[in-house]
C-alpha positions as CSV (number, residue, x, y, z in Angstrom):
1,X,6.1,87.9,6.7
2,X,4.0,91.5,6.6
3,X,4.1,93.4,4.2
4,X,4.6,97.3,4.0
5,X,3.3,99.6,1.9
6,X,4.7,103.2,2.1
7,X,3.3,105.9,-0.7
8,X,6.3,108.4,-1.6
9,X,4.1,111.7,-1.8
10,X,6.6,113.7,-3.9
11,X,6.1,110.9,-7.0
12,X,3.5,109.0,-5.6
13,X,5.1,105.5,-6.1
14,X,4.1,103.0,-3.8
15,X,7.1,100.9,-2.3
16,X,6.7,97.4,-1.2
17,X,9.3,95.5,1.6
18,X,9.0,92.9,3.6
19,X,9.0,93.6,7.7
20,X,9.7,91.2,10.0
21,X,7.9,91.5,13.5
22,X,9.3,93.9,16.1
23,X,11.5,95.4,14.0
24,X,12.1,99.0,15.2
25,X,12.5,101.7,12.0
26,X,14.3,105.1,13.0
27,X,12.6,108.3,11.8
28,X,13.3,109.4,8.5
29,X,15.0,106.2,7.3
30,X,14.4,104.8,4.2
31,X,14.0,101.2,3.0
32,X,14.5,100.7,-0.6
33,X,12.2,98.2,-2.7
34,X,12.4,94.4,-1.8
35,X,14.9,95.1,0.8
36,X,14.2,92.2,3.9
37,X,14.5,93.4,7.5
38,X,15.4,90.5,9.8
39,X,13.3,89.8,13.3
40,X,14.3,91.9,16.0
41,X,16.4,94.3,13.8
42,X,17.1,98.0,15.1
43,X,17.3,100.5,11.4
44,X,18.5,103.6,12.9
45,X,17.2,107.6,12.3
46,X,17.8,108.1,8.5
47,X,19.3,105.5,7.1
48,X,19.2,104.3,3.9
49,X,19.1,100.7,3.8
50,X,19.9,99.2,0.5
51,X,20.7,95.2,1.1
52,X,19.0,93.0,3.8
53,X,19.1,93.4,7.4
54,X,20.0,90.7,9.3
55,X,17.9,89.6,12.7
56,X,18.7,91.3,15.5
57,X,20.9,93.5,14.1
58,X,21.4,97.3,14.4
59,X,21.9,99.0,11.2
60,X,22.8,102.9,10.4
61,X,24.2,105.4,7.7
62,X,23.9,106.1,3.9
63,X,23.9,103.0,2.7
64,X,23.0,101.5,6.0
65,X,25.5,99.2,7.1
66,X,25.8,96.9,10.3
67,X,26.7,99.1,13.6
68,X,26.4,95.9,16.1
69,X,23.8,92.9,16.9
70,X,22.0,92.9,19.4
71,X,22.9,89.6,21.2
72,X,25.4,87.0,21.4
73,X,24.9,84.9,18.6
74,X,24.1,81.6,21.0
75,X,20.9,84.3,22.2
76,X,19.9,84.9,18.6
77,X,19.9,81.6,17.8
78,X,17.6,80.5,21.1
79,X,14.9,83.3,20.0
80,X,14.7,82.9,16.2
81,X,14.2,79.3,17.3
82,X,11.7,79.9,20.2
83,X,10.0,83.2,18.2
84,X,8.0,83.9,21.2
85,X,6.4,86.8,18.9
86,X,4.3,84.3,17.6
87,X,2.9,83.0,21.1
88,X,-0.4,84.0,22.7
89,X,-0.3,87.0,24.7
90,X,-0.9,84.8,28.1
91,X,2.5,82.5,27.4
92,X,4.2,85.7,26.7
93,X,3.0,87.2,29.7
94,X,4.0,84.3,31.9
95,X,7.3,84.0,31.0
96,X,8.3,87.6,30.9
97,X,10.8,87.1,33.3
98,X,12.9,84.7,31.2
99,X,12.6,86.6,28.2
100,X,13.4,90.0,29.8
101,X,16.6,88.1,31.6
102,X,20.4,87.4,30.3
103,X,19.9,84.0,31.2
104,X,20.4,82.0,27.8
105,X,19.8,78.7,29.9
106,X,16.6,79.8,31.1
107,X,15.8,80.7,27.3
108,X,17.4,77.3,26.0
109,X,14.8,75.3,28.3
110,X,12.0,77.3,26.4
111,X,12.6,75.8,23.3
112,X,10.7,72.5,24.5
113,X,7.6,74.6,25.4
């Protein structure tokens, strides 16, 4: 899992968190120390998120707190099993249609590729 480093200015402390990939951070929010932020999670415009982040979530507020998932939970399950982040770019690029679709059939019959 990356790691990211973010250098407060003010105090000049350096604060370490774990991101997963494509996880989308709002402007302005704030991630305290060894805090996890799930795939696919959604941290929206300053919040402060004080406890881990599940995937494909959408978290918000002071202390950040779950607004909504993204998916269905049967969808969640079928991508952090398939994590097509970790493909090569050509696989990706192939099957854009079935990952850009609702079709959670289409996306079940990708987890044997």
């Amino acid at each position: 899992m990356p790691i990211k480093l973010i250098v407060n200015p003010s105090t000049c402390i350096i604060e370490v968190f774990y991101v997963s990939i494509y996880s989308g951070q709002g402007h302005n929010a704030t991630i305290m120390p060894g805090v996890n932020v799930g795939d696919g999670a959604i941290i929206a415009t300053n919040a402060v998120v004080t406890k881990d982040v599940p995937p494909f979530s959408i978290v918000g507020g002071n202390p950040a707190k779950l607004i909504r998932y993204r998916f269905d939970e049967e969808t969640i399950d079928i991508l952090n099993t398939i994590k097509w982040w970790d493909w090569k770019i050509e696989k990706i690029t192939d099957l854009i249609p079935v990952l850009t679709s609702n079709n959670t059939n289409a996306l079940k019959k990708l987890i044997k590729t």
